[in-house]
Backbone as CSV, one residue per row, in Angstrom:
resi,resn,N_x,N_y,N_z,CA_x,CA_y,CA_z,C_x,C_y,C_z
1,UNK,-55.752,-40.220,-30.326,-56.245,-39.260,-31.262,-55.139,-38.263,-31.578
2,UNK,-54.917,-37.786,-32.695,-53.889,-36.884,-33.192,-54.540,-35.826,-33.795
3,UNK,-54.112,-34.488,-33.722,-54.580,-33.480,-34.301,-54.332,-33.572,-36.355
4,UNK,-53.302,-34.040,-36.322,-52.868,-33.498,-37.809,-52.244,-35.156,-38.559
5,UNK,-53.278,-35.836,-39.166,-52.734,-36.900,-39.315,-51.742,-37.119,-40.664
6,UNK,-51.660,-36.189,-41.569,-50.096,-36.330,-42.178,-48.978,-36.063,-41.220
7,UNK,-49.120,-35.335,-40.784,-48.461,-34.741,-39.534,-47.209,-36.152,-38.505
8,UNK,-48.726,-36.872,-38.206,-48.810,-37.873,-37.250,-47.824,-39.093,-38.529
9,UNK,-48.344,-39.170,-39.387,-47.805,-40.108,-39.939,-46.526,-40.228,-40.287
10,UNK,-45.973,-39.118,-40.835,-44.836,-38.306,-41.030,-43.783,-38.794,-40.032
11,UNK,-44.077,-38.808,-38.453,-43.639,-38.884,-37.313,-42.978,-40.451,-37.218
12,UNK,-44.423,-41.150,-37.027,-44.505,-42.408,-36.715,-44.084,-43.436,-37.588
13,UNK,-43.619,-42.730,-39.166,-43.365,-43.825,-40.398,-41.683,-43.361,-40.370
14,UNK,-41.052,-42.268,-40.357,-39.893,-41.360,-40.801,-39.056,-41.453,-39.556
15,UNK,-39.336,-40.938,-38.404,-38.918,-40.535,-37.121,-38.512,-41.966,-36.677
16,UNK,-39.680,-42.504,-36.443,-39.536,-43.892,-35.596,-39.753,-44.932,-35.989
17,UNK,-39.645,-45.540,-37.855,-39.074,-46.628,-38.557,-40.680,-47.121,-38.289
18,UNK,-41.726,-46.899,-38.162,-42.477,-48.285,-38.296,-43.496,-48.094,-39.610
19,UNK,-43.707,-49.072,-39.700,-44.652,-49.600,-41.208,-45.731,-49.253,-41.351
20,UNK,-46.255,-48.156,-42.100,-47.479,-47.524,-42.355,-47.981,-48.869,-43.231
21,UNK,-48.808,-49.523,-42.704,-49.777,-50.868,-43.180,-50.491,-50.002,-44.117
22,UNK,-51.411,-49.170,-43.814,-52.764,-48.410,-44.694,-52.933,-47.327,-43.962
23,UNK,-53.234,-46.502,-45.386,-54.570,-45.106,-44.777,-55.585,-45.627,-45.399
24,UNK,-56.760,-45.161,-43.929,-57.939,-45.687,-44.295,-59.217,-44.224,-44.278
25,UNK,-60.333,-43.973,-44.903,-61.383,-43.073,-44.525,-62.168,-43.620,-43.348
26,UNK,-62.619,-42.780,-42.525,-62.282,-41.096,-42.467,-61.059,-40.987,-41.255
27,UNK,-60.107,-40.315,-42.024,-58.562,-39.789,-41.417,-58.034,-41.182,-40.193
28,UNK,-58.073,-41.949,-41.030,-57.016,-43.576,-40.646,-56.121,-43.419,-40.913
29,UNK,-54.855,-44.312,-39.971,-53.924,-44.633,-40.153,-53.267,-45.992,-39.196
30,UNK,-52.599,-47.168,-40.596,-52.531,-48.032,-39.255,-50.741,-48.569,-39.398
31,UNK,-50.056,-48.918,-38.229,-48.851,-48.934,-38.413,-48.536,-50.547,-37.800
32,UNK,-47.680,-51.128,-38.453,-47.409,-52.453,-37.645,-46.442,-51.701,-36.695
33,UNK,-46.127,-52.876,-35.152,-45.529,-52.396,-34.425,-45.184,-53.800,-33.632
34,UNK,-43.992,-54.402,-34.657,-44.266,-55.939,-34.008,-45.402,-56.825,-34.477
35,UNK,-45.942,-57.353,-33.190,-47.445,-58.308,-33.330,-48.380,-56.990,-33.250
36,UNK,-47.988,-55.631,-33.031,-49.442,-55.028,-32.467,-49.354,-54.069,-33.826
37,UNK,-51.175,-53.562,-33.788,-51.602,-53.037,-34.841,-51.461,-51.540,-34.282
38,UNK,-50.992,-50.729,-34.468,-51.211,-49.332,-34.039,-52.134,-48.288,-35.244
39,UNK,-53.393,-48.053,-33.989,-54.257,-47.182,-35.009,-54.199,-45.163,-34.846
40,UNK,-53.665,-44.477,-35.583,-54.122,-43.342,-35.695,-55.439,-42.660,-36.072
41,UNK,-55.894,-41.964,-35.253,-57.273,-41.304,-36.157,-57.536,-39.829,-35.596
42,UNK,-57.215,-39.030,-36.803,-57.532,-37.474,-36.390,-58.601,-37.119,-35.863
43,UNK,-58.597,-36.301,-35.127,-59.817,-35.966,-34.175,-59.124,-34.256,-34.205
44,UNK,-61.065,-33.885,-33.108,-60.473,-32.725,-32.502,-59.052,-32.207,-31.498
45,UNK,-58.762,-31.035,-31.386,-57.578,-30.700,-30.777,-57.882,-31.132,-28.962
46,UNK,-56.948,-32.223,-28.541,-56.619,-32.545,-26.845,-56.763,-31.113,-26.046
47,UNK,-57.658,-31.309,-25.318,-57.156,-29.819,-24.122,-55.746,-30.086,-23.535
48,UNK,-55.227,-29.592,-23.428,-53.935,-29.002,-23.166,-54.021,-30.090,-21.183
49,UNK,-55.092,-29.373,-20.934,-55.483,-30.170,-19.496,-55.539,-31.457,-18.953
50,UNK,-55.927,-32.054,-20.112,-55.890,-33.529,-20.493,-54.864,-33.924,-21.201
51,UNK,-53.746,-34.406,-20.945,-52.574,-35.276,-21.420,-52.616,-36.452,-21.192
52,UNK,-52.136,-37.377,-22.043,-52.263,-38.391,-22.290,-51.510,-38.938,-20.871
53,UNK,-52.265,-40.098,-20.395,-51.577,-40.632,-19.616,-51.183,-42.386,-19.610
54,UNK,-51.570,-42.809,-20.937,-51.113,-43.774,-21.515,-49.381,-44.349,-22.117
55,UNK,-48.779,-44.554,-21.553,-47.280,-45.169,-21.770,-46.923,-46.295,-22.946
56,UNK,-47.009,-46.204,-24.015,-46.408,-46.986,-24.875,-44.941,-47.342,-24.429
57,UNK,-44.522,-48.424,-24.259,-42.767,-48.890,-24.315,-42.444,-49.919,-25.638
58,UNK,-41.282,-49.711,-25.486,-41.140,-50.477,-26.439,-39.408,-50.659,-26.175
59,UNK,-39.064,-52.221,-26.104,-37.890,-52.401,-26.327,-36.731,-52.366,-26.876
60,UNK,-35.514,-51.796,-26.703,-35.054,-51.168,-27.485,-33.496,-51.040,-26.900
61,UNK,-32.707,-51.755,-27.816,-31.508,-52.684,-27.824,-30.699,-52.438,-28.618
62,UNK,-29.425,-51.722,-28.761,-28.818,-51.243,-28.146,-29.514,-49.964,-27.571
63,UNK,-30.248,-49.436,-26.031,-30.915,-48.056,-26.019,-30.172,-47.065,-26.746
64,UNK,-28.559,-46.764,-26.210,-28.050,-45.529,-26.562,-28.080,-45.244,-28.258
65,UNK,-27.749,-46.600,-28.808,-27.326,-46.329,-30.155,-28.985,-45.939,-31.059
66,UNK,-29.894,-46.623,-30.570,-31.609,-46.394,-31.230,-31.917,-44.772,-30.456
67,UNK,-31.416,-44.572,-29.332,-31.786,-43.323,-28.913,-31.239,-42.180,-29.928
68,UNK,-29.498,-42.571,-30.205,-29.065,-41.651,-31.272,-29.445,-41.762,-32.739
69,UNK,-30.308,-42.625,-32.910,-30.219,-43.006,-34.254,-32.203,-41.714,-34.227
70,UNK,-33.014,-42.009,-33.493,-34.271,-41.102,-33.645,-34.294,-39.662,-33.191
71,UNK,-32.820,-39.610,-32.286,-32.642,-37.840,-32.530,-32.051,-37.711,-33.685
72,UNK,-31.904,-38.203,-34.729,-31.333,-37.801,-35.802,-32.395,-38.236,-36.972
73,UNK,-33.311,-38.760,-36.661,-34.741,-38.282,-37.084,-35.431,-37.890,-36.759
74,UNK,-35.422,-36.967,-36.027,-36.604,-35.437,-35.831,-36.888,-36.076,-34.271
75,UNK,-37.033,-37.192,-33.526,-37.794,-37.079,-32.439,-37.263,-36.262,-30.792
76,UNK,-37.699,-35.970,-30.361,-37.367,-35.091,-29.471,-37.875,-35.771,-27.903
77,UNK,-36.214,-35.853,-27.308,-36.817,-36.636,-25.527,-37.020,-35.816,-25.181
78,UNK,-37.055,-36.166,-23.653,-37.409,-35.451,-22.497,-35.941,-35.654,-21.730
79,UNK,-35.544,-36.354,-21.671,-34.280,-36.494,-21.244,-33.025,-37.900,-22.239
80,UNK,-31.656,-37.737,-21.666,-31.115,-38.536,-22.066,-31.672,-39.988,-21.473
81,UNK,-31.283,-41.509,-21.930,-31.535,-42.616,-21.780,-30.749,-42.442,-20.235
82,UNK,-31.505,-43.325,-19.031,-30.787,-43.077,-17.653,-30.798,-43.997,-16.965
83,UNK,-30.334,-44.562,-15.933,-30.603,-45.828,-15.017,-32.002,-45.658,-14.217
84,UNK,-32.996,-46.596,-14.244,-34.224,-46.224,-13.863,-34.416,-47.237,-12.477
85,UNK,-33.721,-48.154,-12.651,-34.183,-49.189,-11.501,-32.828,-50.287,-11.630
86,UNK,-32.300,-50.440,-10.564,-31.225,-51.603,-10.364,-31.628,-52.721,-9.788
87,UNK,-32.135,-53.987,-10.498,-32.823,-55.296,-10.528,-31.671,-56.463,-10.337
88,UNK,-32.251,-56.922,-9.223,-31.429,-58.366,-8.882,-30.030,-58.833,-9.866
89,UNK,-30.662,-59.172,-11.462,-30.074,-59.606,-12.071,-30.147,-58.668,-13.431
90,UNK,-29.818,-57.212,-13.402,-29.952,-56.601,-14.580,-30.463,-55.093,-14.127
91,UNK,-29.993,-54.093,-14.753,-30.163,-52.583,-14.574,-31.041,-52.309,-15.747
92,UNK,-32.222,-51.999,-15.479,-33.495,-51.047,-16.807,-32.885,-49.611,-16.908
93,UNK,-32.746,-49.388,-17.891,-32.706,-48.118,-18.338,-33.997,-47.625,-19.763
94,UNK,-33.745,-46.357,-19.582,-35.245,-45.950,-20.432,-35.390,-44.025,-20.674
95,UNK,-35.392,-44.038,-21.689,-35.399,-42.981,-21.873,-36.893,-42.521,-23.276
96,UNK,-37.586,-41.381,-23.001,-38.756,-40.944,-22.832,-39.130,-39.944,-24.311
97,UNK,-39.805,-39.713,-24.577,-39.842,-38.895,-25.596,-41.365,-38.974,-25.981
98,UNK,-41.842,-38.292,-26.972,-43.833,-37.579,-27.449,-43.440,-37.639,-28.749
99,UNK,-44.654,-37.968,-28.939,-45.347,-37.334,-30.493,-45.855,-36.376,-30.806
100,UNK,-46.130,-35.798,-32.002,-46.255,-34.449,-32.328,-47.624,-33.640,-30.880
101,UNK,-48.686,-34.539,-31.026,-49.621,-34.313,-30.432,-49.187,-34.698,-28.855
102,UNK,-48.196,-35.609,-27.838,-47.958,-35.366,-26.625,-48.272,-36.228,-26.387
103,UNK,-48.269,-37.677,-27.024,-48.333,-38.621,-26.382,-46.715,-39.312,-26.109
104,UNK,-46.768,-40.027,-24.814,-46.007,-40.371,-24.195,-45.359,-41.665,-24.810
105,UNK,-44.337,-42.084,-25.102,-43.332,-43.244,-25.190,-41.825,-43.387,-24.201
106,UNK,-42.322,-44.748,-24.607,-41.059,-45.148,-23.557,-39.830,-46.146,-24.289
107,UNK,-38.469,-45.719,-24.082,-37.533,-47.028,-25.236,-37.014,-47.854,-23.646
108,UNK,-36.803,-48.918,-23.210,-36.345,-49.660,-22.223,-35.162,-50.647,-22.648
109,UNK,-34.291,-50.456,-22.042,-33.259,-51.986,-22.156,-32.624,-52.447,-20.902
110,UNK,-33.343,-53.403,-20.649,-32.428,-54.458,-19.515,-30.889,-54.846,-19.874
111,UNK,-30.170,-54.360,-19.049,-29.100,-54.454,-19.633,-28.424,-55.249,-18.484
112,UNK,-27.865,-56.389,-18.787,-27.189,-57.825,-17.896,-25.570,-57.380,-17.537
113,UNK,-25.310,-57.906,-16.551,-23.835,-58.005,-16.213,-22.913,-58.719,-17.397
């Protein structure tokens, strides 16, 4: 749920490249995201108390260069892209960032020897 869905859309079409499919009534919005359908729909304002604790990821190859490419469309991390876990055959890295309203995303790249 998003408070301000021009707002939201603005974000999710401009910021972070994906395909506003349709606006639909009452206060829809749907975005391709790959195979998945991503739905927006304005609602009342989140208590502050309640944060989202849902993790969207999404893969994301070269990280550093897609990380620099959406701070230079408005989105705002939480930190730089970082080593998160050192795996048998490959190091994850991942770096974090919200939407207007505070929901959580994640960019990940396995990155090979």
């Amino acid at each position: 749920m998003v408070r301000s869905l021009p707002r939201s859309i603005a974000f999710y079409r401009d910021s972070l490249g994906l395909p506003l499919l349709f606006e639909a009534p009452p206060k829809l919005a749907f975005f391709r995201c790959n195979s998945v359908r991503l739905m927006l729909s304005e609602g009342e304002k989140q208590s502050s108390n309640s944060p989202s604790t849902t993790v969207i990821y999404f893969k994301a190859a070269p990280l550093q260069k897609i990380h620099s490419e959406l701070l230079q469309r408005g989105a705002t991390f939480e930190e730089p892209p970082h080593l998160v876990a050192q795996m048998p055959d490959h190091e994850l890295w991942m770096a974090f960032f919200r939407d207007p309203d505070g929901h959580p995303f994640g960019l990940m790249e396995e990155v090979r020897p």
